[in-house]
N, C-alpha and C positions, 0 to 999 in steps of 0.2 A: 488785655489792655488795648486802648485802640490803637493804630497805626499814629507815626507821624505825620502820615496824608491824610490820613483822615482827621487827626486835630485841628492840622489846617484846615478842610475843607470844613469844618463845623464851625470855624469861623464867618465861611466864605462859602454857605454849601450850594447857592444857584449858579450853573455854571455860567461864565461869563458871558457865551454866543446867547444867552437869555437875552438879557438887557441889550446887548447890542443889535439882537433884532426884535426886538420889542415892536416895533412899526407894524416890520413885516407881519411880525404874528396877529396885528391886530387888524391888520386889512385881512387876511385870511380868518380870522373870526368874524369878523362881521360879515360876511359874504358866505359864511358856513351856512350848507341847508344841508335837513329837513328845519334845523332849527340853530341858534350859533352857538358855536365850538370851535375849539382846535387840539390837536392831539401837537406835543412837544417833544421829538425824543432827546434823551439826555437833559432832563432838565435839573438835576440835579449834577453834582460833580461827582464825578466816578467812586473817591473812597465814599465820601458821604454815603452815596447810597449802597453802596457796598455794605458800610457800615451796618446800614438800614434794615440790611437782611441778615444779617448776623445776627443782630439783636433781636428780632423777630419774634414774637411771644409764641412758644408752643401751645398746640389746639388745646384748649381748657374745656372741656363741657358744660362748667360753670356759665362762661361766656355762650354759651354756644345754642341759648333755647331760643325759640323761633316766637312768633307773635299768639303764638296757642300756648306758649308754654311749655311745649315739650321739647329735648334735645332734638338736634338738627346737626347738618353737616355746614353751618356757617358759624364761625366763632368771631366776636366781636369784641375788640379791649376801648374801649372810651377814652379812657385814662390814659396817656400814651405817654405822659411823662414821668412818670413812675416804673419802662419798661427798662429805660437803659439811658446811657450819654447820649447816642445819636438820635433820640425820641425826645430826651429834653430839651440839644439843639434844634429839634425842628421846629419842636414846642416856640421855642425862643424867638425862631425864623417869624412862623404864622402869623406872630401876635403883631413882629414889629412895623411901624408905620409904613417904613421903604417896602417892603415886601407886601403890605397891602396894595400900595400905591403903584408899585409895579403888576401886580395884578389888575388891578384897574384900568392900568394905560393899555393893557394888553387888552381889557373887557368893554372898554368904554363906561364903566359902574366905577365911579367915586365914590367916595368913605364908608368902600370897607369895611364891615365888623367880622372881630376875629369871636369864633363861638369859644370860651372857655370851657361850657358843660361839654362841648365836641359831642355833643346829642346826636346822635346814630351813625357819627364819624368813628374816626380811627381806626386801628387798625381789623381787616378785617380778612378772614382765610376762609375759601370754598374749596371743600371736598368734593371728591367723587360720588354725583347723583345729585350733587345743587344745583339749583338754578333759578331765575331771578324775574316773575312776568315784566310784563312790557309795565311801566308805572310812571304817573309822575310825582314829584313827591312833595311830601307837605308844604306849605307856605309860609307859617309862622313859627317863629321859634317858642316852643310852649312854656318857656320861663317869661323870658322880654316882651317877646309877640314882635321883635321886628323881623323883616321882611327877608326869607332866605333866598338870595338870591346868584347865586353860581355854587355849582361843585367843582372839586380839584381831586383828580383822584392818580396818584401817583403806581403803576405798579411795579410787583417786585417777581418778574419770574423770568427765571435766567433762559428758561426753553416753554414753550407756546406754541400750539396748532389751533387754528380757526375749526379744523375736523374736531377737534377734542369738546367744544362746545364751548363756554366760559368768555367766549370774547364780546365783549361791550357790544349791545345791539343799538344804535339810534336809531328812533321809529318815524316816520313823518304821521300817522296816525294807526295804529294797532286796530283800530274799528274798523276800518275801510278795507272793503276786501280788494285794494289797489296798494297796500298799503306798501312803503317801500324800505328797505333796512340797509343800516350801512353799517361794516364792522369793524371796531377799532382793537384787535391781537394785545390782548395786556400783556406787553412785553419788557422788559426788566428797564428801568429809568425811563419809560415811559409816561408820559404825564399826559390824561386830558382835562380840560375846563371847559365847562357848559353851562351855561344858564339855564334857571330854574323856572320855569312861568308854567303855565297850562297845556304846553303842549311840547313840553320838552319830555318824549315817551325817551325811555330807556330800560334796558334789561340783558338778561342772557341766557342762552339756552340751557338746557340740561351737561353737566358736565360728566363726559364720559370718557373716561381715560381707558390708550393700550395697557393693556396689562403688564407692561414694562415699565409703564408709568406709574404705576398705582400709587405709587409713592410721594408721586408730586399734590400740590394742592397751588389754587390758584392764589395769591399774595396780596395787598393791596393795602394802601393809608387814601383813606376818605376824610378830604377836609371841605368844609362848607361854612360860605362866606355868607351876610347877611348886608342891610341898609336900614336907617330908622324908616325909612321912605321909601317911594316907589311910584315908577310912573304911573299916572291914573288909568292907560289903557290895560296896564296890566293887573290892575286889581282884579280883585276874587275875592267870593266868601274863605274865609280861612278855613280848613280840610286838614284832613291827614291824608297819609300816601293814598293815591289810586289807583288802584290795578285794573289793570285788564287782560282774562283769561284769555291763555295762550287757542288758537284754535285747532280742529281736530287735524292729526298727519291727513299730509295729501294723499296715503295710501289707504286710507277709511273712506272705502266709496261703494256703493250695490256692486255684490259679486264677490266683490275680496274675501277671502279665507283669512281670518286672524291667525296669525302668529305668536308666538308668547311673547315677542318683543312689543306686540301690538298692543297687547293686554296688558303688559306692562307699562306701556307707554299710556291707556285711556286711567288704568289704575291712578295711576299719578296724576291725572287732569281733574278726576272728579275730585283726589282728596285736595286739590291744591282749592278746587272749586268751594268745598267744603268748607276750609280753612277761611276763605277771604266774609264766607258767609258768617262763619263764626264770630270775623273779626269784627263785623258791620253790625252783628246781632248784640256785641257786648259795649258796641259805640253808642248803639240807638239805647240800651239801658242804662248808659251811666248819662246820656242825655237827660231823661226823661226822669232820672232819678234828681238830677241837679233843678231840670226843672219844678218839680216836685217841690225841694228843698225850697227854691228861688219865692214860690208859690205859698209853702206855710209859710215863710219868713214875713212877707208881704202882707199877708191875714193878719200876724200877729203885731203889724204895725198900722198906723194910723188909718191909713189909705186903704186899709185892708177888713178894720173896722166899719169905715166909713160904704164900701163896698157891700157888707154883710150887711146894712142897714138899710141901704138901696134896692137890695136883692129882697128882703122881708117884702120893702113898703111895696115895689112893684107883685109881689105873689100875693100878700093882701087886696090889690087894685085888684088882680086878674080875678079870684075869687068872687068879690062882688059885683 
């Protein structure tokens, strides 16, 4: 049963120094480079997020298959209000107009949409040997099609090293071999929010835990805000996520003697490399298959008729 602090706070779960520096935190996001953000700590009130972690879905494998399909060490729940109390007040929180709006004031992005499918949000657990390339990530939301634009990503993990891997990278550009990274330690009631455009890179290293840790795994609730609209400098064709492969260690250079860490290490570049191929290979066919579809549809209507009759009368012209 939960706490009577924590009933309270699922009343009331953003802690109060939120709202009351709402400003501040918004002069410090807009001024955030490579790209804007701001990391919050405490934003949640103590039992709540307490709460939060208690509740915490254990790794399911069900949840837990990657974009090939096969099981992985990231397990992903959607559905977050069906895990517990403290999941279906948050649920409650997300959706409600004050809590967009305070997001907002913080982001400079008015009316908020709360995603109910929570399409690639909620919560989600990385094991030992995850990790996440630099990406940015889709644009439209593939039920509605409006415009996704900030993530809010809450973590839940009581102890965290920046050594261990796992910590939020922000990229200013992944391609550039100048490129510059900043790291934000997912550490327990820590919250960041970041906008989502073209060049908002993001990701995280490989996670390698001391073997005193093995036990631990990295924690986190992914929510992602949307708008019918969007400024027109920031438009884009609509896409799914985009990666971009990590590059080789700086200690793969003429000379070097491989290591089995080494080998282990390009092992895993080429299948992640494999992977994003795969991904793009099964994009371009379900393209071209709709196309396709789009194509007989059109035949077998008017304009399609009328097409096939054009196409006759001009190969009869060329003939003669």
């Amino acid at each position: 049963m939960p706490s009577q602090d924590a009933k309270d706070a699922m009343n009331e779960p953003i802690h109060s120094a939120v709202r009351r520096d709402a400003d501040a935190l918004a002069a410090r996001f807009a001024s955030a480079r490579p790209f804007r953000h701001v990391v919050i700590d405490g934003l949640l009130e103590p039992a709540f997020a307490d709460a939060l972690l208690r509740e915490f879905p254990a790794f399911d494998p069900k949840f837990a298959r990657n974009e090939a399909g096969e099981v992985g060490n990231k397990a992903v729940v959607e559905k977050i209000r069906g895990i517990g109390p403290a999941y279906a007040a948050l649920d409650d929180l997300v959706k409600s107009r004050g809590f967009l709006d305070l997001v907002g004031r913080i982001t400079g992005i008015d009316d908020l949409q709360y995603d109910p499918w929570y399409f690639g949000g909620g919560t989600h657990e990385n094991r030992e040997g995850q990790d996440l390339d630099p990406h940015i990530d889709f644009n439209r939301h593939p039920v509605d099609r409006s415009h996704r634009r900030l993530n809010l990503i809450v973590y839940l993990n009581p102890e965290w090293d920046d050594a261990w891997g796992g910590s939020l990278e922000i990229h200013r550009d992944p391609r550039a071999p100048d490129n510059e990274v900043k790291l934000v330690t997912p550490l327990f009631n820590r919250c960041v929010i970041f906008e989502t455009n073209e060049i908002s890179w993001h990701g995280f290293s490989r996670i390698t835990l001391p073997p005193d840790r093995r036990h631990l795994s990295r924690r986190s609730i992914a929510l992602y805000f949307y708008t019918r609209e969007r400024p027109a400098q920031e438009l884009a064709d609509t896409h799914s996520t985009v990666y971009v492969d990590r590059p080789l260690p700086p200690q793969i250079a003429p000379g070097h003697v491989l290591t089995a860490d080494d080998v282990e290490a390009l092992r895993v570049l080429v299948a992640r490399r494999d992977q994003h191929n795969q991904r793009l290979y099964r994009d371009i066919a379900r393209v071209t298959g709709e196309l396709e579809q789009a194509r007989a549809a059109l035949a077998r209507g008017r304009l399609g008729r009328l097409e096939h009759l054009a196409r006759r009368a001009l190969a009869r012209l060329r003939r003669h």
